[in-house]
C-alpha positions as CSV (number, residue, x, y, z in Angstrom):
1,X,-15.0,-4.2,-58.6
2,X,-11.9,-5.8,-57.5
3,X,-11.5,-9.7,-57.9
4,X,-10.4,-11.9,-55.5
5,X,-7.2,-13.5,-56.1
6,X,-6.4,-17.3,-55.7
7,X,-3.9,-19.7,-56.3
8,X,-4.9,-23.1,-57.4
9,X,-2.7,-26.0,-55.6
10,X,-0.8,-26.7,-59.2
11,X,-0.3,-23.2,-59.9
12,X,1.3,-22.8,-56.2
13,X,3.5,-25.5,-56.8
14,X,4.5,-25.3,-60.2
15,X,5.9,-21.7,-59.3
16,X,7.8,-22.7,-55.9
17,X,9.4,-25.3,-58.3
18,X,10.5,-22.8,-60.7
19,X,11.6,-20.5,-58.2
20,X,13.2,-22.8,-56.1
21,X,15.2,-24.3,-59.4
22,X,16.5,-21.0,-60.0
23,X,16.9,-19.9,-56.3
24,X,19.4,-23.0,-56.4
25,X,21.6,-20.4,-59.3
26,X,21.0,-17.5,-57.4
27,X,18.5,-16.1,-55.1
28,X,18.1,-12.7,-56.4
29,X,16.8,-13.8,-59.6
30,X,14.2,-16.1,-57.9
31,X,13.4,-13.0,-56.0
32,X,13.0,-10.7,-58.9
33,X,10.9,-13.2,-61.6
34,X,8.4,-14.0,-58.4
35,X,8.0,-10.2,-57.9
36,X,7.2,-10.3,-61.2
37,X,5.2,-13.2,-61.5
38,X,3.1,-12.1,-58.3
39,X,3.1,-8.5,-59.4
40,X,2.0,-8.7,-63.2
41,X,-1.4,-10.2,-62.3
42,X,-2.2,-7.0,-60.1
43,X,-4.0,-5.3,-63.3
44,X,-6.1,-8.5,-63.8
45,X,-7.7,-8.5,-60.6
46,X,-9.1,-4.8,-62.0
47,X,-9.4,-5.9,-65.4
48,X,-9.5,-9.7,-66.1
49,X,-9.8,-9.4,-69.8
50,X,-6.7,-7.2,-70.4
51,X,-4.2,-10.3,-70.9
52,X,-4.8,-12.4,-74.4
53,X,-7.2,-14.9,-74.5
54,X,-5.4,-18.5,-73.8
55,X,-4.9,-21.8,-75.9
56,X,-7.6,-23.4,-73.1
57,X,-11.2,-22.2,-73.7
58,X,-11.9,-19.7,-70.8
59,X,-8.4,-19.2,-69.7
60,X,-6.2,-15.8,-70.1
61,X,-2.6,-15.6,-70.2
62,X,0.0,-13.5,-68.8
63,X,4.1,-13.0,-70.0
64,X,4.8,-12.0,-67.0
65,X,8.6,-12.7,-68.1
66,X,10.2,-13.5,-71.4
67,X,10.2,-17.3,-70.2
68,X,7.1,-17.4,-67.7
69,X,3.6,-17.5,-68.4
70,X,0.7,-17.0,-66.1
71,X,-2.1,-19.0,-66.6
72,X,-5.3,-18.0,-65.7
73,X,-9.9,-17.9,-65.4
74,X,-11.9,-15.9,-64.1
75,X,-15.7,-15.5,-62.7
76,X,-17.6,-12.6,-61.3
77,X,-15.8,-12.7,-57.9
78,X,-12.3,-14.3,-58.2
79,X,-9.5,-14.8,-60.5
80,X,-7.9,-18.2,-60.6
81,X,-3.8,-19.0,-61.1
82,X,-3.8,-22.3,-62.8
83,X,-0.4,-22.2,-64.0
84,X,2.8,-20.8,-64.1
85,X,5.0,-22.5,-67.3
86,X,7.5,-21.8,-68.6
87,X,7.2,-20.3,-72.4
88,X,8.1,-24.0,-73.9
89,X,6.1,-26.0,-71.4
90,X,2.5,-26.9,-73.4
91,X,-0.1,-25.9,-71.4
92,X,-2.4,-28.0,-70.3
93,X,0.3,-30.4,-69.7
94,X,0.2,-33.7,-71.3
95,X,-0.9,-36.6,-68.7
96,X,-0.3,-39.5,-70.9
């Protein structure tokens, strides 16, 4: 069974904000790292525990490029982005 793939509102704008930082060097490598980004969690919507387990109880995450991580949970019918960091960035970020 396929899962359903969704974006959560942070995870949606944490990548346009990477993306849009490096679309502001040059486009074609904002192009290419969200092709990747979008494309690497293909495999997880067929098998949601292929990625590593992630620092978060319940979470798995994804390198889908040297400096990006994909952040995500999943449940019997969908697969949930929660973040897209970069490799430095802690995860879940610190609020205080």
């Amino acid at each position: 069974m396929t899962l359903k793939l969704e974006w959560t509102a942070a995870a949606d704008d944490a990548l346009y904000e990477i993306l849009d930082y490096i679309s502001d060097r040059t486009m074609k490598a904002a192009l290419d790292l969200a092709h990747a980004i979008r494309g690497c969690l293909y495999p997880s919507l067929e098998f949601p525990n292929l990625f590593a387990e992630g620092v978060e109880p319940g979470t798995r995450e994804i390198v889908a490029h040297p400096n990006y991580i994909v952040v995500y949970e999943f449940d019997d019918t969908t697969l949930r982005v929660l973040d897209v960091r970069h490799a430095r960035r802690k995860f879940p970020p610190d609020h205080s």
